[in-house]
VOVO-355611 format. One record per atom (N, C-alpha, C, CB): atom name; x, y, z; residue number from 1; residue in one letter. Coordinates in steps of 0.1 Angstrom, whole numbers, padded with zeros to 4 digits. Glycine has a CB too. Example, Ala and Ser with C-alpha at 12.3 -4.5 7.8 and 13.67 -1.06 7.14 Angstrom:
2
["N", [0132, -0057, 0078], 1, "a"]
["CA", [0123, -0045, 0078], 1, "a"]
["C", [0132, -0033, 0078], 1, "a"]
["CB", [0113, -0045, 0090], 1, "a"]
["N", [0128, -0022, 0071], 2, "s"]
["CA", [0137, -0011, 0071], 2, "s"]
["C", [0129, 0000, 0079], 2, "s"]
["CB", [0141, -0006, 0057], 2, "s"]
***
This chain:
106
["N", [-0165, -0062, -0060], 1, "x"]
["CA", [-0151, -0058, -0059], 1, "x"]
["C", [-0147, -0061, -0044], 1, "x"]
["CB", [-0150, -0043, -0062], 1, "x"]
["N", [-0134, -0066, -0042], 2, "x"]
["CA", [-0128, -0068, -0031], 2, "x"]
["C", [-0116, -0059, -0028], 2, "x"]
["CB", [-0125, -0079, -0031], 2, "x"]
["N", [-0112, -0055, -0019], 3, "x"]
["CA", [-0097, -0050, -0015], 3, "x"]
["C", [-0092, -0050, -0005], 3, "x"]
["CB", [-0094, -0039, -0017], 3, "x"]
["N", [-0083, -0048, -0004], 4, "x"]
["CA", [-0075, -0044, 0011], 4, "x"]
["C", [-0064, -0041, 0008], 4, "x"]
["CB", [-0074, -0054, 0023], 4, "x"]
["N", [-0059, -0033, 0020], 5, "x"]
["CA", [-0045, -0025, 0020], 5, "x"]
["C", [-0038, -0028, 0034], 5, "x"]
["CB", [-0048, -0006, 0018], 5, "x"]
["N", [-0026, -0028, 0029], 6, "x"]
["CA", [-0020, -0033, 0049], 6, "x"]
["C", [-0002, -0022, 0043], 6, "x"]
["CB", [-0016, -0064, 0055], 6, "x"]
["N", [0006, -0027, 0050], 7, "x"]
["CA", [0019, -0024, 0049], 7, "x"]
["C", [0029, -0033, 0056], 7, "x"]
["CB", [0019, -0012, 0054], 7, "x"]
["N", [0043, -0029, 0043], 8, "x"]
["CA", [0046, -0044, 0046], 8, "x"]
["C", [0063, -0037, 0049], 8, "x"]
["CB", [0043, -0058, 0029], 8, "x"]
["N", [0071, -0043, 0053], 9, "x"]
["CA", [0090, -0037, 0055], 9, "x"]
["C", [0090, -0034, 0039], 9, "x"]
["CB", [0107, -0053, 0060], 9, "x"]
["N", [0101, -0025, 0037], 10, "x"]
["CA", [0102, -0024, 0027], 10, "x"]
["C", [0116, -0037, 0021], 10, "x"]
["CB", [0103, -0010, 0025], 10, "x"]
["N", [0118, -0038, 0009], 11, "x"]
["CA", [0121, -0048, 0008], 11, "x"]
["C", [0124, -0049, -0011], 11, "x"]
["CB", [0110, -0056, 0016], 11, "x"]
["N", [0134, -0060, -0012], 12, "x"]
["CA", [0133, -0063, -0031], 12, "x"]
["C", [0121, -0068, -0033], 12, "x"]
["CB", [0144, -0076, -0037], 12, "x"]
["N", [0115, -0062, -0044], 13, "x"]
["CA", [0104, -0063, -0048], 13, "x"]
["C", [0098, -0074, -0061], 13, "x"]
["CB", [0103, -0050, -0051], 13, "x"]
["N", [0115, -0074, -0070], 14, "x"]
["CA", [0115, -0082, -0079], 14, "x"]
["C", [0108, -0098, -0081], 14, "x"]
["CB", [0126, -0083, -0080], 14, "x"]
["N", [0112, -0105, -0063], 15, "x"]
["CA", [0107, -0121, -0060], 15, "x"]
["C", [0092, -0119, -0057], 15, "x"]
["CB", [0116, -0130, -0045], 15, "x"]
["N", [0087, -0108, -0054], 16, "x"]
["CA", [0072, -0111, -0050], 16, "x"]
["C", [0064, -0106, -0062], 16, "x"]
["CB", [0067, -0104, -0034], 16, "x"]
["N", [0071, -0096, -0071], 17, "x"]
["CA", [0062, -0097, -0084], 17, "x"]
["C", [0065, -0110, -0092], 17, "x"]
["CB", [0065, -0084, -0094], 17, "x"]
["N", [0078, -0115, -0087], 18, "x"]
["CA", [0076, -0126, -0097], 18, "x"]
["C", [0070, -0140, -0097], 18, "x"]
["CB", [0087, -0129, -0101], 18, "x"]
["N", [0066, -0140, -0085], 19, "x"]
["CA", [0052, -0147, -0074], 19, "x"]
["C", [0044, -0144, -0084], 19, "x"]
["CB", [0046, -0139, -0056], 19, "x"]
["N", [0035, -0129, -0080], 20, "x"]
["CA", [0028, -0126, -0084], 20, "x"]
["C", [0025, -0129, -0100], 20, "x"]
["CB", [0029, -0116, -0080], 20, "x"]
["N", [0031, -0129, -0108], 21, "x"]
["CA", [0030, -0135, -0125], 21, "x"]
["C", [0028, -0151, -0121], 21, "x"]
["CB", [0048, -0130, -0138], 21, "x"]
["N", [0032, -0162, -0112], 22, "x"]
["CA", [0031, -0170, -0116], 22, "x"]
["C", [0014, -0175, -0110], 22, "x"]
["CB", [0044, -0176, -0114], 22, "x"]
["N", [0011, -0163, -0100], 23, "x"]
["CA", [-0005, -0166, -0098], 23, "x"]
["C", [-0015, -0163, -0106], 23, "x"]
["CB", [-0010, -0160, -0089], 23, "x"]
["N", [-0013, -0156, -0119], 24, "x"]
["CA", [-0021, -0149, -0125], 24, "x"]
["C", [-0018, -0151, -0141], 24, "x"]
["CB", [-0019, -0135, -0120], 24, "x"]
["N", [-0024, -0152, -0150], 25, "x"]
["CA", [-0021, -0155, -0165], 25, "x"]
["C", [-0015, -0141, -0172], 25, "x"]
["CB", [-0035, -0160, -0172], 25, "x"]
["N", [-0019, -0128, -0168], 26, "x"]
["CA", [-0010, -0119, -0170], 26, "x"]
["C", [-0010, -0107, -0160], 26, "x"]
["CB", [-0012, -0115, -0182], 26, "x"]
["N", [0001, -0106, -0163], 27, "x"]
["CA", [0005, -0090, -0156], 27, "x"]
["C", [0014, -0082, -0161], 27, "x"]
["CB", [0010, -0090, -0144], 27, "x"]
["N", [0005, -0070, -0160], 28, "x"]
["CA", [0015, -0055, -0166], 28, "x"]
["C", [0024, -0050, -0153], 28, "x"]
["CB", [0003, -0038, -0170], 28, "x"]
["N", [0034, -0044, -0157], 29, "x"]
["CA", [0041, -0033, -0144], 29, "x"]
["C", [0041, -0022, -0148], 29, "x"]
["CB", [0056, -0035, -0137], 29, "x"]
["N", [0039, -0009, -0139], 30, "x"]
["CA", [0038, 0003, -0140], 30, "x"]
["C", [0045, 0014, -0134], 30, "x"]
["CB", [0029, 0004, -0139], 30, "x"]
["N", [0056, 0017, -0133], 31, "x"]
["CA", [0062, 0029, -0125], 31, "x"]
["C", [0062, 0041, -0129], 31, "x"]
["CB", [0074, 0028, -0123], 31, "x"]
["N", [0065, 0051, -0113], 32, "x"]
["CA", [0074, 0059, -0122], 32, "x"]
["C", [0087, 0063, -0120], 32, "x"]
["CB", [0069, 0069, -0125], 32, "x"]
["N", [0089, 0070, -0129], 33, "x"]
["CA", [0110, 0072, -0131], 33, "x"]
["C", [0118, 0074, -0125], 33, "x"]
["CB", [0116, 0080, -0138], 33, "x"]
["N", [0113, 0077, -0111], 34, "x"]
["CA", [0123, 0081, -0102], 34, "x"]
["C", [0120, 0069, -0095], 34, "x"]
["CB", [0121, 0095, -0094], 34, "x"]
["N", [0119, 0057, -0093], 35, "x"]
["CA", [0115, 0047, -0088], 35, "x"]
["C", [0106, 0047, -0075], 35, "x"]
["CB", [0127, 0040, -0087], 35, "x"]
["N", [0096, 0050, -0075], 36, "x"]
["CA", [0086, 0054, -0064], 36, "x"]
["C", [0076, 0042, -0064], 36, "x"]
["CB", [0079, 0070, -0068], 36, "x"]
["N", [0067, 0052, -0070], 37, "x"]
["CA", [0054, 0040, -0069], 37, "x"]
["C", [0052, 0030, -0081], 37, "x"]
["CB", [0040, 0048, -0068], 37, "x"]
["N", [0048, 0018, -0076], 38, "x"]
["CA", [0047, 0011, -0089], 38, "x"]
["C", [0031, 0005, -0090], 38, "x"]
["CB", [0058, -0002, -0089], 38, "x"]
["N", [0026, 0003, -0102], 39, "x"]
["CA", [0014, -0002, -0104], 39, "x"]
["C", [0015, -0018, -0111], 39, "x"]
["CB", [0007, 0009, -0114], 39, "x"]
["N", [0007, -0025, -0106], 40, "x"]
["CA", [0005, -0041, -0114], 40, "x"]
["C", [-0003, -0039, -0119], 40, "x"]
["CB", [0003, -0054, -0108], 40, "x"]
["N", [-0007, -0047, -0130], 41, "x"]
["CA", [-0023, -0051, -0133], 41, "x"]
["C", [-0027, -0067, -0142], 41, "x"]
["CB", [-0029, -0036, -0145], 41, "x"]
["N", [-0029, -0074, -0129], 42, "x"]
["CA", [-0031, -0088, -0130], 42, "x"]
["C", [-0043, -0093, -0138], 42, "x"]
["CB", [-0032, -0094, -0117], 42, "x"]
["N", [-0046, -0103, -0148], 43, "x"]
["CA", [-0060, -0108, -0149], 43, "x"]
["C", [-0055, -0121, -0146], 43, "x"]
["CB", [-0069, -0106, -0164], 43, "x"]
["N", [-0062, -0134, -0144], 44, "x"]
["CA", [-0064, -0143, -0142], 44, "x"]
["C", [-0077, -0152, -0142], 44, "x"]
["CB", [-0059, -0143, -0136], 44, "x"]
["N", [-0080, -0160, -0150], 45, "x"]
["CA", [-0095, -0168, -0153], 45, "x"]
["C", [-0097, -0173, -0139], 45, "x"]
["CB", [-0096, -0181, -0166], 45, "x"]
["N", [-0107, -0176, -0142], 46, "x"]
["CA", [-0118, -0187, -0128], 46, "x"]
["C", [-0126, -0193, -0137], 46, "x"]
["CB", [-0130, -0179, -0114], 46, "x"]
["N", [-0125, -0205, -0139], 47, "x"]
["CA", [-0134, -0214, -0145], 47, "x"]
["C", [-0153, -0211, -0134], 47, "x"]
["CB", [-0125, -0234, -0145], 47, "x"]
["N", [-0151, -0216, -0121], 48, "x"]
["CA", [-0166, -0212, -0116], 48, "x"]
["C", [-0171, -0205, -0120], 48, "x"]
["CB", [-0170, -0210, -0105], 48, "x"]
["N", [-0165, -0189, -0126], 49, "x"]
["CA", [-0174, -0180, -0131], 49, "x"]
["C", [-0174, -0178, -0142], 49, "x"]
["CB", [-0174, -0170, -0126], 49, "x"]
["N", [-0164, -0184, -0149], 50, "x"]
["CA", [-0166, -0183, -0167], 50, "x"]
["C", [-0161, -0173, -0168], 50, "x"]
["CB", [-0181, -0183, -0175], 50, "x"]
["N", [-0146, -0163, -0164], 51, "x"]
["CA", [-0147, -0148, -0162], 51, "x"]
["C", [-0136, -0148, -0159], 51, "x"]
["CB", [-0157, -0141, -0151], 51, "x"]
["N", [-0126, -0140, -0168], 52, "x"]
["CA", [-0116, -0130, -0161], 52, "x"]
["C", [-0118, -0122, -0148], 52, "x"]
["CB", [-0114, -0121, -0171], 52, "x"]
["N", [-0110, -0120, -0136], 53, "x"]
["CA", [-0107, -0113, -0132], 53, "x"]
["C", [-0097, -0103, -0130], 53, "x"]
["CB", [-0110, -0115, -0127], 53, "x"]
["N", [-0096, -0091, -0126], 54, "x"]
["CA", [-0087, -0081, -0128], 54, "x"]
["C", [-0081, -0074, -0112], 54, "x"]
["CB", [-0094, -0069, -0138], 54, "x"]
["N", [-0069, -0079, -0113], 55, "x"]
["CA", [-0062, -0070, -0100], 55, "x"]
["C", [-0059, -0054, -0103], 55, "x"]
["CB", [-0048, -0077, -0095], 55, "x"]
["N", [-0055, -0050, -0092], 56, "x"]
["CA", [-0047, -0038, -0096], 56, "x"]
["C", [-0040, -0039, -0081], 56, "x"]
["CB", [-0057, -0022, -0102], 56, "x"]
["N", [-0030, -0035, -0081], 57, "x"]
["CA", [-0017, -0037, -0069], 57, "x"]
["C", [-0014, -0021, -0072], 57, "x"]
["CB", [0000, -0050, -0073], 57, "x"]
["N", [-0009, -0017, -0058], 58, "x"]
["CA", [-0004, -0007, -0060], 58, "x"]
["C", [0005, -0007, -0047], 58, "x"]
["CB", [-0014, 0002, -0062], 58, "x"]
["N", [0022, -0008, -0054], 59, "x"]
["CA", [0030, -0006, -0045], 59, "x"]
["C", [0033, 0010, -0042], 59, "x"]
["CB", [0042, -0013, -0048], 59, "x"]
["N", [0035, 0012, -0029], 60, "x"]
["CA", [0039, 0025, -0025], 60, "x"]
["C", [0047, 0032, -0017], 60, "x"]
["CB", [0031, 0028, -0023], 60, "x"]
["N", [0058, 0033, -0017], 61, "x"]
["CA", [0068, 0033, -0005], 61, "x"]
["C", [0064, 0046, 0001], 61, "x"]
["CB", [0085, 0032, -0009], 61, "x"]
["N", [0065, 0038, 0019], 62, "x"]
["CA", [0060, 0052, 0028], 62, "x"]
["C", [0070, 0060, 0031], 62, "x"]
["CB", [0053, 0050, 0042], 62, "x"]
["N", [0081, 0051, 0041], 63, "x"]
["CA", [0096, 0057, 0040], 63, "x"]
["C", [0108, 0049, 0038], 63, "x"]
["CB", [0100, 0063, 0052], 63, "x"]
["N", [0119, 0048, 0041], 64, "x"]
["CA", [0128, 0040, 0036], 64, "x"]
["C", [0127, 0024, 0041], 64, "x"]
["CB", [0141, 0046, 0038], 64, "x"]
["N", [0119, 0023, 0050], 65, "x"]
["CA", [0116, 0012, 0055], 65, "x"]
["C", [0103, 0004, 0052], 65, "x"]
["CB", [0115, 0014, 0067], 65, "x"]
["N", [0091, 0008, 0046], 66, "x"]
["CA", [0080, 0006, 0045], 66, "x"]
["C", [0073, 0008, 0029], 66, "x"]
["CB", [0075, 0013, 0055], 66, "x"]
["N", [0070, -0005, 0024], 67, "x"]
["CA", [0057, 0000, 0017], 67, "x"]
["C", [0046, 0001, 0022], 67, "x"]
["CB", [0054, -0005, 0008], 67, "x"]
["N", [0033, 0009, 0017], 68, "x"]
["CA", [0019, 0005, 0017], 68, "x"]
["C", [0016, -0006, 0002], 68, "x"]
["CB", [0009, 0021, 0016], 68, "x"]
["N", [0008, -0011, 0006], 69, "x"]
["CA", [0001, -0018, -0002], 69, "x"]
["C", [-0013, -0021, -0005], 69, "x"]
["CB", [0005, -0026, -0001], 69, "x"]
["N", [-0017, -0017, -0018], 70, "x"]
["CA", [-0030, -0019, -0018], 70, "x"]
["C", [-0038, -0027, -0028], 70, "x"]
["CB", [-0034, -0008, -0018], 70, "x"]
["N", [-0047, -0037, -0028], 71, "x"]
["CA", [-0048, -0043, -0036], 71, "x"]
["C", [-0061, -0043, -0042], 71, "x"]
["CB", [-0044, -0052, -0033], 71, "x"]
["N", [-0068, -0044, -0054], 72, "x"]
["CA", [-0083, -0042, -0058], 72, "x"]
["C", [-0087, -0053, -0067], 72, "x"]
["CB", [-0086, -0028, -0064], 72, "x"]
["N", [-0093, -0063, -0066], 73, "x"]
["CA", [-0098, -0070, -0074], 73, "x"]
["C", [-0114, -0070, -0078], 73, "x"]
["CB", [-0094, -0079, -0072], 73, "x"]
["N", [-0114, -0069, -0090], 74, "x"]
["CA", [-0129, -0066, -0096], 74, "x"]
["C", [-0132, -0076, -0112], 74, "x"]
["CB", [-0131, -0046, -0100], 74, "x"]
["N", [-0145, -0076, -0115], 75, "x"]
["CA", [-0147, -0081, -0125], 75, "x"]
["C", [-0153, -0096, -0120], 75, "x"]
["CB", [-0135, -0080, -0132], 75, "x"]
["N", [-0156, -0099, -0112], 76, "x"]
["CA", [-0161, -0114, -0107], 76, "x"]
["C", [-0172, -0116, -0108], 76, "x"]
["CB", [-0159, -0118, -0095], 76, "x"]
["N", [-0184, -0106, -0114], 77, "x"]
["CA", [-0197, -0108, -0112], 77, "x"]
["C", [-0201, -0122, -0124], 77, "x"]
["CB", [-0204, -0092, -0114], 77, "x"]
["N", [-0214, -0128, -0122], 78, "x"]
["CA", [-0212, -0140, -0129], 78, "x"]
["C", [-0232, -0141, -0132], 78, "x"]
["CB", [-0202, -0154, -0117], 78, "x"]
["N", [-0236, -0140, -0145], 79, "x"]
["CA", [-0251, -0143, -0142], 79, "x"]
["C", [-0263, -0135, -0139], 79, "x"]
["CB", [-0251, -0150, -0132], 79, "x"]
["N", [-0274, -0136, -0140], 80, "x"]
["CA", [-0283, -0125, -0133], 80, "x"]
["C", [-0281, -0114, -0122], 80, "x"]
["CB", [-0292, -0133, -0129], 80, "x"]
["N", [-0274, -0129, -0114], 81, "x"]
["CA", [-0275, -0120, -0100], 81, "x"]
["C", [-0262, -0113, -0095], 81, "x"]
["CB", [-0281, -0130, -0088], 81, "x"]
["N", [-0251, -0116, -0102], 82, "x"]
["CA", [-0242, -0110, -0105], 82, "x"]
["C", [-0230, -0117, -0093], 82, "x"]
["CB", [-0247, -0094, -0106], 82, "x"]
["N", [-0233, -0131, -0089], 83, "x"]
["CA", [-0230, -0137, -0078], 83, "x"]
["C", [-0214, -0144, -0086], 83, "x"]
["CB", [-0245, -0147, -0073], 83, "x"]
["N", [-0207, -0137, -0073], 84, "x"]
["CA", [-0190, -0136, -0072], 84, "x"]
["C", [-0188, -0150, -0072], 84, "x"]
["CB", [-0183, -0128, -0058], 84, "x"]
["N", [-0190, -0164, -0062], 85, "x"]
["CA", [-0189, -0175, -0064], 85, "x"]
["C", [-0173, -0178, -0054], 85, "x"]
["CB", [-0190, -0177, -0080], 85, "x"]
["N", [-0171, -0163, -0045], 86, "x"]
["CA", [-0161, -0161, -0040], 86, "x"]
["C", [-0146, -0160, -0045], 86, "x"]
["CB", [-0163, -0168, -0034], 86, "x"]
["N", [-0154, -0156, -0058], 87, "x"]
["CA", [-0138, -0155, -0067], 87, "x"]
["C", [-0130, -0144, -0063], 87, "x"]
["CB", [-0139, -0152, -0083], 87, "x"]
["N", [-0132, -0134, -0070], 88, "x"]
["CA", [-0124, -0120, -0058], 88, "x"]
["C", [-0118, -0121, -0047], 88, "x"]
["CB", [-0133, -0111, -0052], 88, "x"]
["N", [-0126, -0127, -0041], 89, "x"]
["CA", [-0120, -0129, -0023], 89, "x"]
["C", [-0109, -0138, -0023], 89, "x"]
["CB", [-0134, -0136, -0009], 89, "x"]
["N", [-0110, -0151, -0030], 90, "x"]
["CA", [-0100, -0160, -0035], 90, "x"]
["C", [-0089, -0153, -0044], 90, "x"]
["CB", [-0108, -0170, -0043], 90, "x"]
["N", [-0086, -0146, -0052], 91, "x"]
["CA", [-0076, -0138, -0060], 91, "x"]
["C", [-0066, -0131, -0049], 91, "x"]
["CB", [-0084, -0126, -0068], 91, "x"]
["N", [-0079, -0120, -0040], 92, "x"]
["CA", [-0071, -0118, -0034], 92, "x"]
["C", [-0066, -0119, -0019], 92, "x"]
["CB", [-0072, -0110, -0037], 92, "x"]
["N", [-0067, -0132, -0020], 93, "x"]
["CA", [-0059, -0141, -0006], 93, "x"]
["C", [-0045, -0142, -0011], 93, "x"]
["CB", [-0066, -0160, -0001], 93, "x"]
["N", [-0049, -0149, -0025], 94, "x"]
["CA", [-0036, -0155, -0033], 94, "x"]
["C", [-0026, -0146, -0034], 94, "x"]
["CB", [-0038, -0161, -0048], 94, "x"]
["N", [-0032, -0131, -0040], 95, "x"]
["CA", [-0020, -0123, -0039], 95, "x"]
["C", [-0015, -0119, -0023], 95, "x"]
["CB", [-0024, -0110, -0047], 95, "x"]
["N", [-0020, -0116, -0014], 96, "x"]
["CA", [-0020, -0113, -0004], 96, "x"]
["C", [-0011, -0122, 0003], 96, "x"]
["CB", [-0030, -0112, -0001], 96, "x"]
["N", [-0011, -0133, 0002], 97, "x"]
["CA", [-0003, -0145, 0004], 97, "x"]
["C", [0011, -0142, -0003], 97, "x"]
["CB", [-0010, -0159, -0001], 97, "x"]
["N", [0013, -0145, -0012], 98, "x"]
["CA", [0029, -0135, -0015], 98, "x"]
["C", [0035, -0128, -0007], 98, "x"]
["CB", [0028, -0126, -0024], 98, "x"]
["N", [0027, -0116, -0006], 99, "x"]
["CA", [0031, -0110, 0002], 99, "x"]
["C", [0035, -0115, 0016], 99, "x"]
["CB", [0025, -0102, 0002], 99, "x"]
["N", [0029, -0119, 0020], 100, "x"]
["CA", [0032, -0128, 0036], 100, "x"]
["C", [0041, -0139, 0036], 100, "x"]
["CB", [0018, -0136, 0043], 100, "x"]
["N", [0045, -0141, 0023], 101, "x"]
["CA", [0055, -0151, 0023], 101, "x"]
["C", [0069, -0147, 0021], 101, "x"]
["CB", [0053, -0160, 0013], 101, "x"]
["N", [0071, -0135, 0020], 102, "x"]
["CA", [0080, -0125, 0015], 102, "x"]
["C", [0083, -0117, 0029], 102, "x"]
["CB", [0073, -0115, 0001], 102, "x"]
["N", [0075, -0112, 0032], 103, "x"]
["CA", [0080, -0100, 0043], 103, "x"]
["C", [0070, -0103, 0057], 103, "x"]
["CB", [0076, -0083, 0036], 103, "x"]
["N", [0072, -0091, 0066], 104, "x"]
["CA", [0060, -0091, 0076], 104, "x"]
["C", [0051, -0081, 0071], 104, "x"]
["CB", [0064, -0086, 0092], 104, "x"]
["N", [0038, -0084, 0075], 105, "x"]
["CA", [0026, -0079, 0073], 105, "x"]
["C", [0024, -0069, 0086], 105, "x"]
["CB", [0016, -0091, 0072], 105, "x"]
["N", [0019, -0052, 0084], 106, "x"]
["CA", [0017, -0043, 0094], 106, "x"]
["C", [0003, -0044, 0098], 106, "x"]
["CB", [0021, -0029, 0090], 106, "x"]
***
């Protein structure tokens, strides 16, 4: 499993989830109703490992200026030895990158 979390301006959210779907073969969105926090949940294949992997995003506004962001990718294990093949870490550059293409990074 890989992750990281940073914080980003806050900002329209719409262009970098819609980034996000074109990196990944699917994605769910998740809020809730008062428009607060939102959940993703990305898979996308990797042929090196023969293997779906699974994101999970979690947008989170700190104050009217800021989200946190946090990202988790898992599911990359591959084989006996359960060897990643650097897929994970690769997933989540790509999402991570969105983000940096969109806003500043804290």
């Amino acid at each position: 499993m890989e992750s990281d979390k940073f914080i980003i301006n806050r900002m329209e959210l719409d262009g970098i989830i819609a980034d996000i779907r074109q990196e990944t073969n699917t994605l769910s969105r998740y809020e809730t109703n008062n428009g607060g926090t939102i959940v993703l949940v990305a898979e996308k294949f990797y042929f090196r490992i023969e293997s779906n992997l699974a994101a999970t995003i979690i947008i989170d506004p700190i104050d009217e200026n800021r989200y946190q962001i946090v990202i988790v990718v898992a599911g990359g294990r591959h084989g006996l030895l359960g060897v990643t093949w650097g897929a994970e870490g690769s997933m989540l550059k790509r999402i991570k990158n969105v983000f940096l293409k969109h806003t500043t990074v804290f």
